[in-house]
C-alpha positions in Angstrom: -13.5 1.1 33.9 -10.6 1.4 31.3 -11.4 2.8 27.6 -11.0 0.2 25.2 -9.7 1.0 21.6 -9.6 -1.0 18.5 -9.1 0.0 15.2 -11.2 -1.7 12.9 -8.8 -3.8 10.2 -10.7 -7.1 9.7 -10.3 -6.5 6.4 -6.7 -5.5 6.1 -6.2 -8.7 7.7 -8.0 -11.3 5.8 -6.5 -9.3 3.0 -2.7 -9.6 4.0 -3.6 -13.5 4.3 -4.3 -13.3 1.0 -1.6 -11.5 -0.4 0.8 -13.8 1.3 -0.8 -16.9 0.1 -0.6 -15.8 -3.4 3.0 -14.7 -3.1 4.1 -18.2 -1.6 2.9 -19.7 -4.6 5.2 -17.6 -7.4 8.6 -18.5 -8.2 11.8 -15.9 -7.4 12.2 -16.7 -11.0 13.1 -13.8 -13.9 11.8 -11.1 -11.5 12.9 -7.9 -11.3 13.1 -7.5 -7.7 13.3 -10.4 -5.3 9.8 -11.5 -3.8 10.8 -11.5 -0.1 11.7 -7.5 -0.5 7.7 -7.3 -2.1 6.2 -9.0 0.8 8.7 -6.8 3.2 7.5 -3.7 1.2 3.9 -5.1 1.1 3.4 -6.1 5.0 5.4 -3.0 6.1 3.4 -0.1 3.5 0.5 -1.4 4.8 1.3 -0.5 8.8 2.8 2.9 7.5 0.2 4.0 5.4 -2.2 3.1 9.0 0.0 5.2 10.9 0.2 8.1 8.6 -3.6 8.0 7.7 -4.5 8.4 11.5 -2.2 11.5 11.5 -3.4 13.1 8.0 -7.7 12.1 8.8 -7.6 9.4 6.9 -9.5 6.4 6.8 -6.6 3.6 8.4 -7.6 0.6 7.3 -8.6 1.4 3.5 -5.1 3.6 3.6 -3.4 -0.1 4.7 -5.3 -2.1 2.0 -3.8 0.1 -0.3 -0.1 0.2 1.0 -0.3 -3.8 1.0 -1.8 -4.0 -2.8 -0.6 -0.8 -4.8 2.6 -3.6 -6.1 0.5 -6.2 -6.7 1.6 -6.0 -10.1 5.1 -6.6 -9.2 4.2 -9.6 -7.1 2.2 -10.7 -9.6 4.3 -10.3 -12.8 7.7 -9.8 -11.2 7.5 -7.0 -13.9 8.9 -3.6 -12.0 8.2 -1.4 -15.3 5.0 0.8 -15.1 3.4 -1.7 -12.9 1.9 1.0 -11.2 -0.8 1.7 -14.2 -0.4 -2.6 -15.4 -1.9 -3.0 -11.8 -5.0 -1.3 -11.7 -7.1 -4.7 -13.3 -5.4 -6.8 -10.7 -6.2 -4.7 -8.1 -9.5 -4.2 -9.1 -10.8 -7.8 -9.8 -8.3 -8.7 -6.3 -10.5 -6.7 -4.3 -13.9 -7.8 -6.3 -13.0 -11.0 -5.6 -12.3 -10.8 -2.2 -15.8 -9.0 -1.7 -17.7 -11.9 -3.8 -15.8 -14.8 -1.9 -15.5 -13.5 1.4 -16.8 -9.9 1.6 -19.6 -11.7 4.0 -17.8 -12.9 6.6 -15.0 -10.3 6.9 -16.6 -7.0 5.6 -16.8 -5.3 2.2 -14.9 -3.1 0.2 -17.3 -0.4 -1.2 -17.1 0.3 -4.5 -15.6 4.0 -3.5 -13.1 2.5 -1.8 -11.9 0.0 -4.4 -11.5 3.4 -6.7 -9.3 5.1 -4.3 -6.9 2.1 -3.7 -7.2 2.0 -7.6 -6.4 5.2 -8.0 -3.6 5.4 -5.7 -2.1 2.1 -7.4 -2.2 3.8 -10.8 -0.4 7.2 -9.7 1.7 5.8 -6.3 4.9 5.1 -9.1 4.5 9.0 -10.2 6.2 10.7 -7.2 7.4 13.7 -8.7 3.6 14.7 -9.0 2.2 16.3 -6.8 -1.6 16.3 -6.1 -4.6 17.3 -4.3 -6.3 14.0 -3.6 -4.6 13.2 0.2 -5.2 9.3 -0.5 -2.7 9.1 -3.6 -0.6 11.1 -1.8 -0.4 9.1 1.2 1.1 5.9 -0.4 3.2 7.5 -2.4 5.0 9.1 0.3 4.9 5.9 2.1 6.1 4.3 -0.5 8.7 6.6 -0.3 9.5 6.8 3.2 9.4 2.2 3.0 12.1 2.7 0.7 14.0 4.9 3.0 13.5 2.6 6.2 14.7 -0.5 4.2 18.2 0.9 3.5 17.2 1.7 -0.2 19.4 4.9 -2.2 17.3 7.5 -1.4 17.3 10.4 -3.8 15.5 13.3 -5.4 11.7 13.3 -5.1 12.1 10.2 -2.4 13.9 12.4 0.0 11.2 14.9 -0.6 8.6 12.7 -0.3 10.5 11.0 3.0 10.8 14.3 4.3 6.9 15.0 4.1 6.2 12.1 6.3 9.0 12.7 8.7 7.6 16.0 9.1 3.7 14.9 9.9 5.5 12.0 12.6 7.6 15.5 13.9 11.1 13.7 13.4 14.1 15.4 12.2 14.4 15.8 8.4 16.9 14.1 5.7 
């Protein structure tokens, strides 16, 4: 008999739905960046931060919900300026929401783990911070490193923080 192996991201999921339904309905409109690069950034955070919380310990899935929300500000608003911080209410009462509406039918989000993809929203834009909390650090070097793998300037503390994750997947450095 062969081992089977799922991860367990029902909630990442439903929650990417989400995201994208909400983006579809905003306009391109006075936006600082272009909303096709935020759902690029948003759908492909989320699969780095899975990969690179499986190699750190990390719980996957909550490390995906927060590489797919930490810019929901920016989605949001189209407002690039500190929406790190401006994000943590939408974040918050997104994720509240989704637990009241359907946290029943596709699993909850504990209140511990809404704080650490809070958390991580507020301090994700602060990369040249370093910390001890391994969640915050996670999606802001895959933040980082998304930036990198989309053809963006990379430079200073993004290189560094690129070069963290290149590191833990054991690939040649910048």
């Amino acid at each position: 008999m062969k081992d089977v192996h799922e991860l367990q991201v029902r909630r990442l999921n439903f929650i990417l739905e989400l995201l994208l339904e909400k983006a579809k309905e905003l306009s391109d409109i006075k936006r600082d960046q272009p909303l096709e690069w935020s759902i690029m950034h948003m759908y492909s955070c989320s699969q780095l931060a899975k990969l690179l919380a499986i190699k750190r310990g990390l719980d996957p899935e909550i490390a995906g919900i927060a590489g797919a929300i930490h810019d929901l500000a920016i989605i949001e608003t189209g407002i690039f300026k500190d929406h790190g911080p401006n994000g943590v209410n939408l974040v918050r009462n997104f994720l509240q929401n989704y637990n009241k509406k359907f946290g029943d039918n596709y699993g909850l989000i504990f209140d511990d783990e809404i704080e650490l993809i809070v958390k991580a929203t507020i301090h994700h834009s602060d990369k040249k911070q370093y910390s001890d909390d391994k969640f915050v650090e996670l999606v802001k070097d895959v933040d980082s490193f998304d930036r990198y793998l989309h053809g963006k300037e990379t430079y200073g503390f993004y290189v560094d923080r690129t070069n963290r994750v290149l590191k833990d997947l054991n690939y040649p450095l910048l």
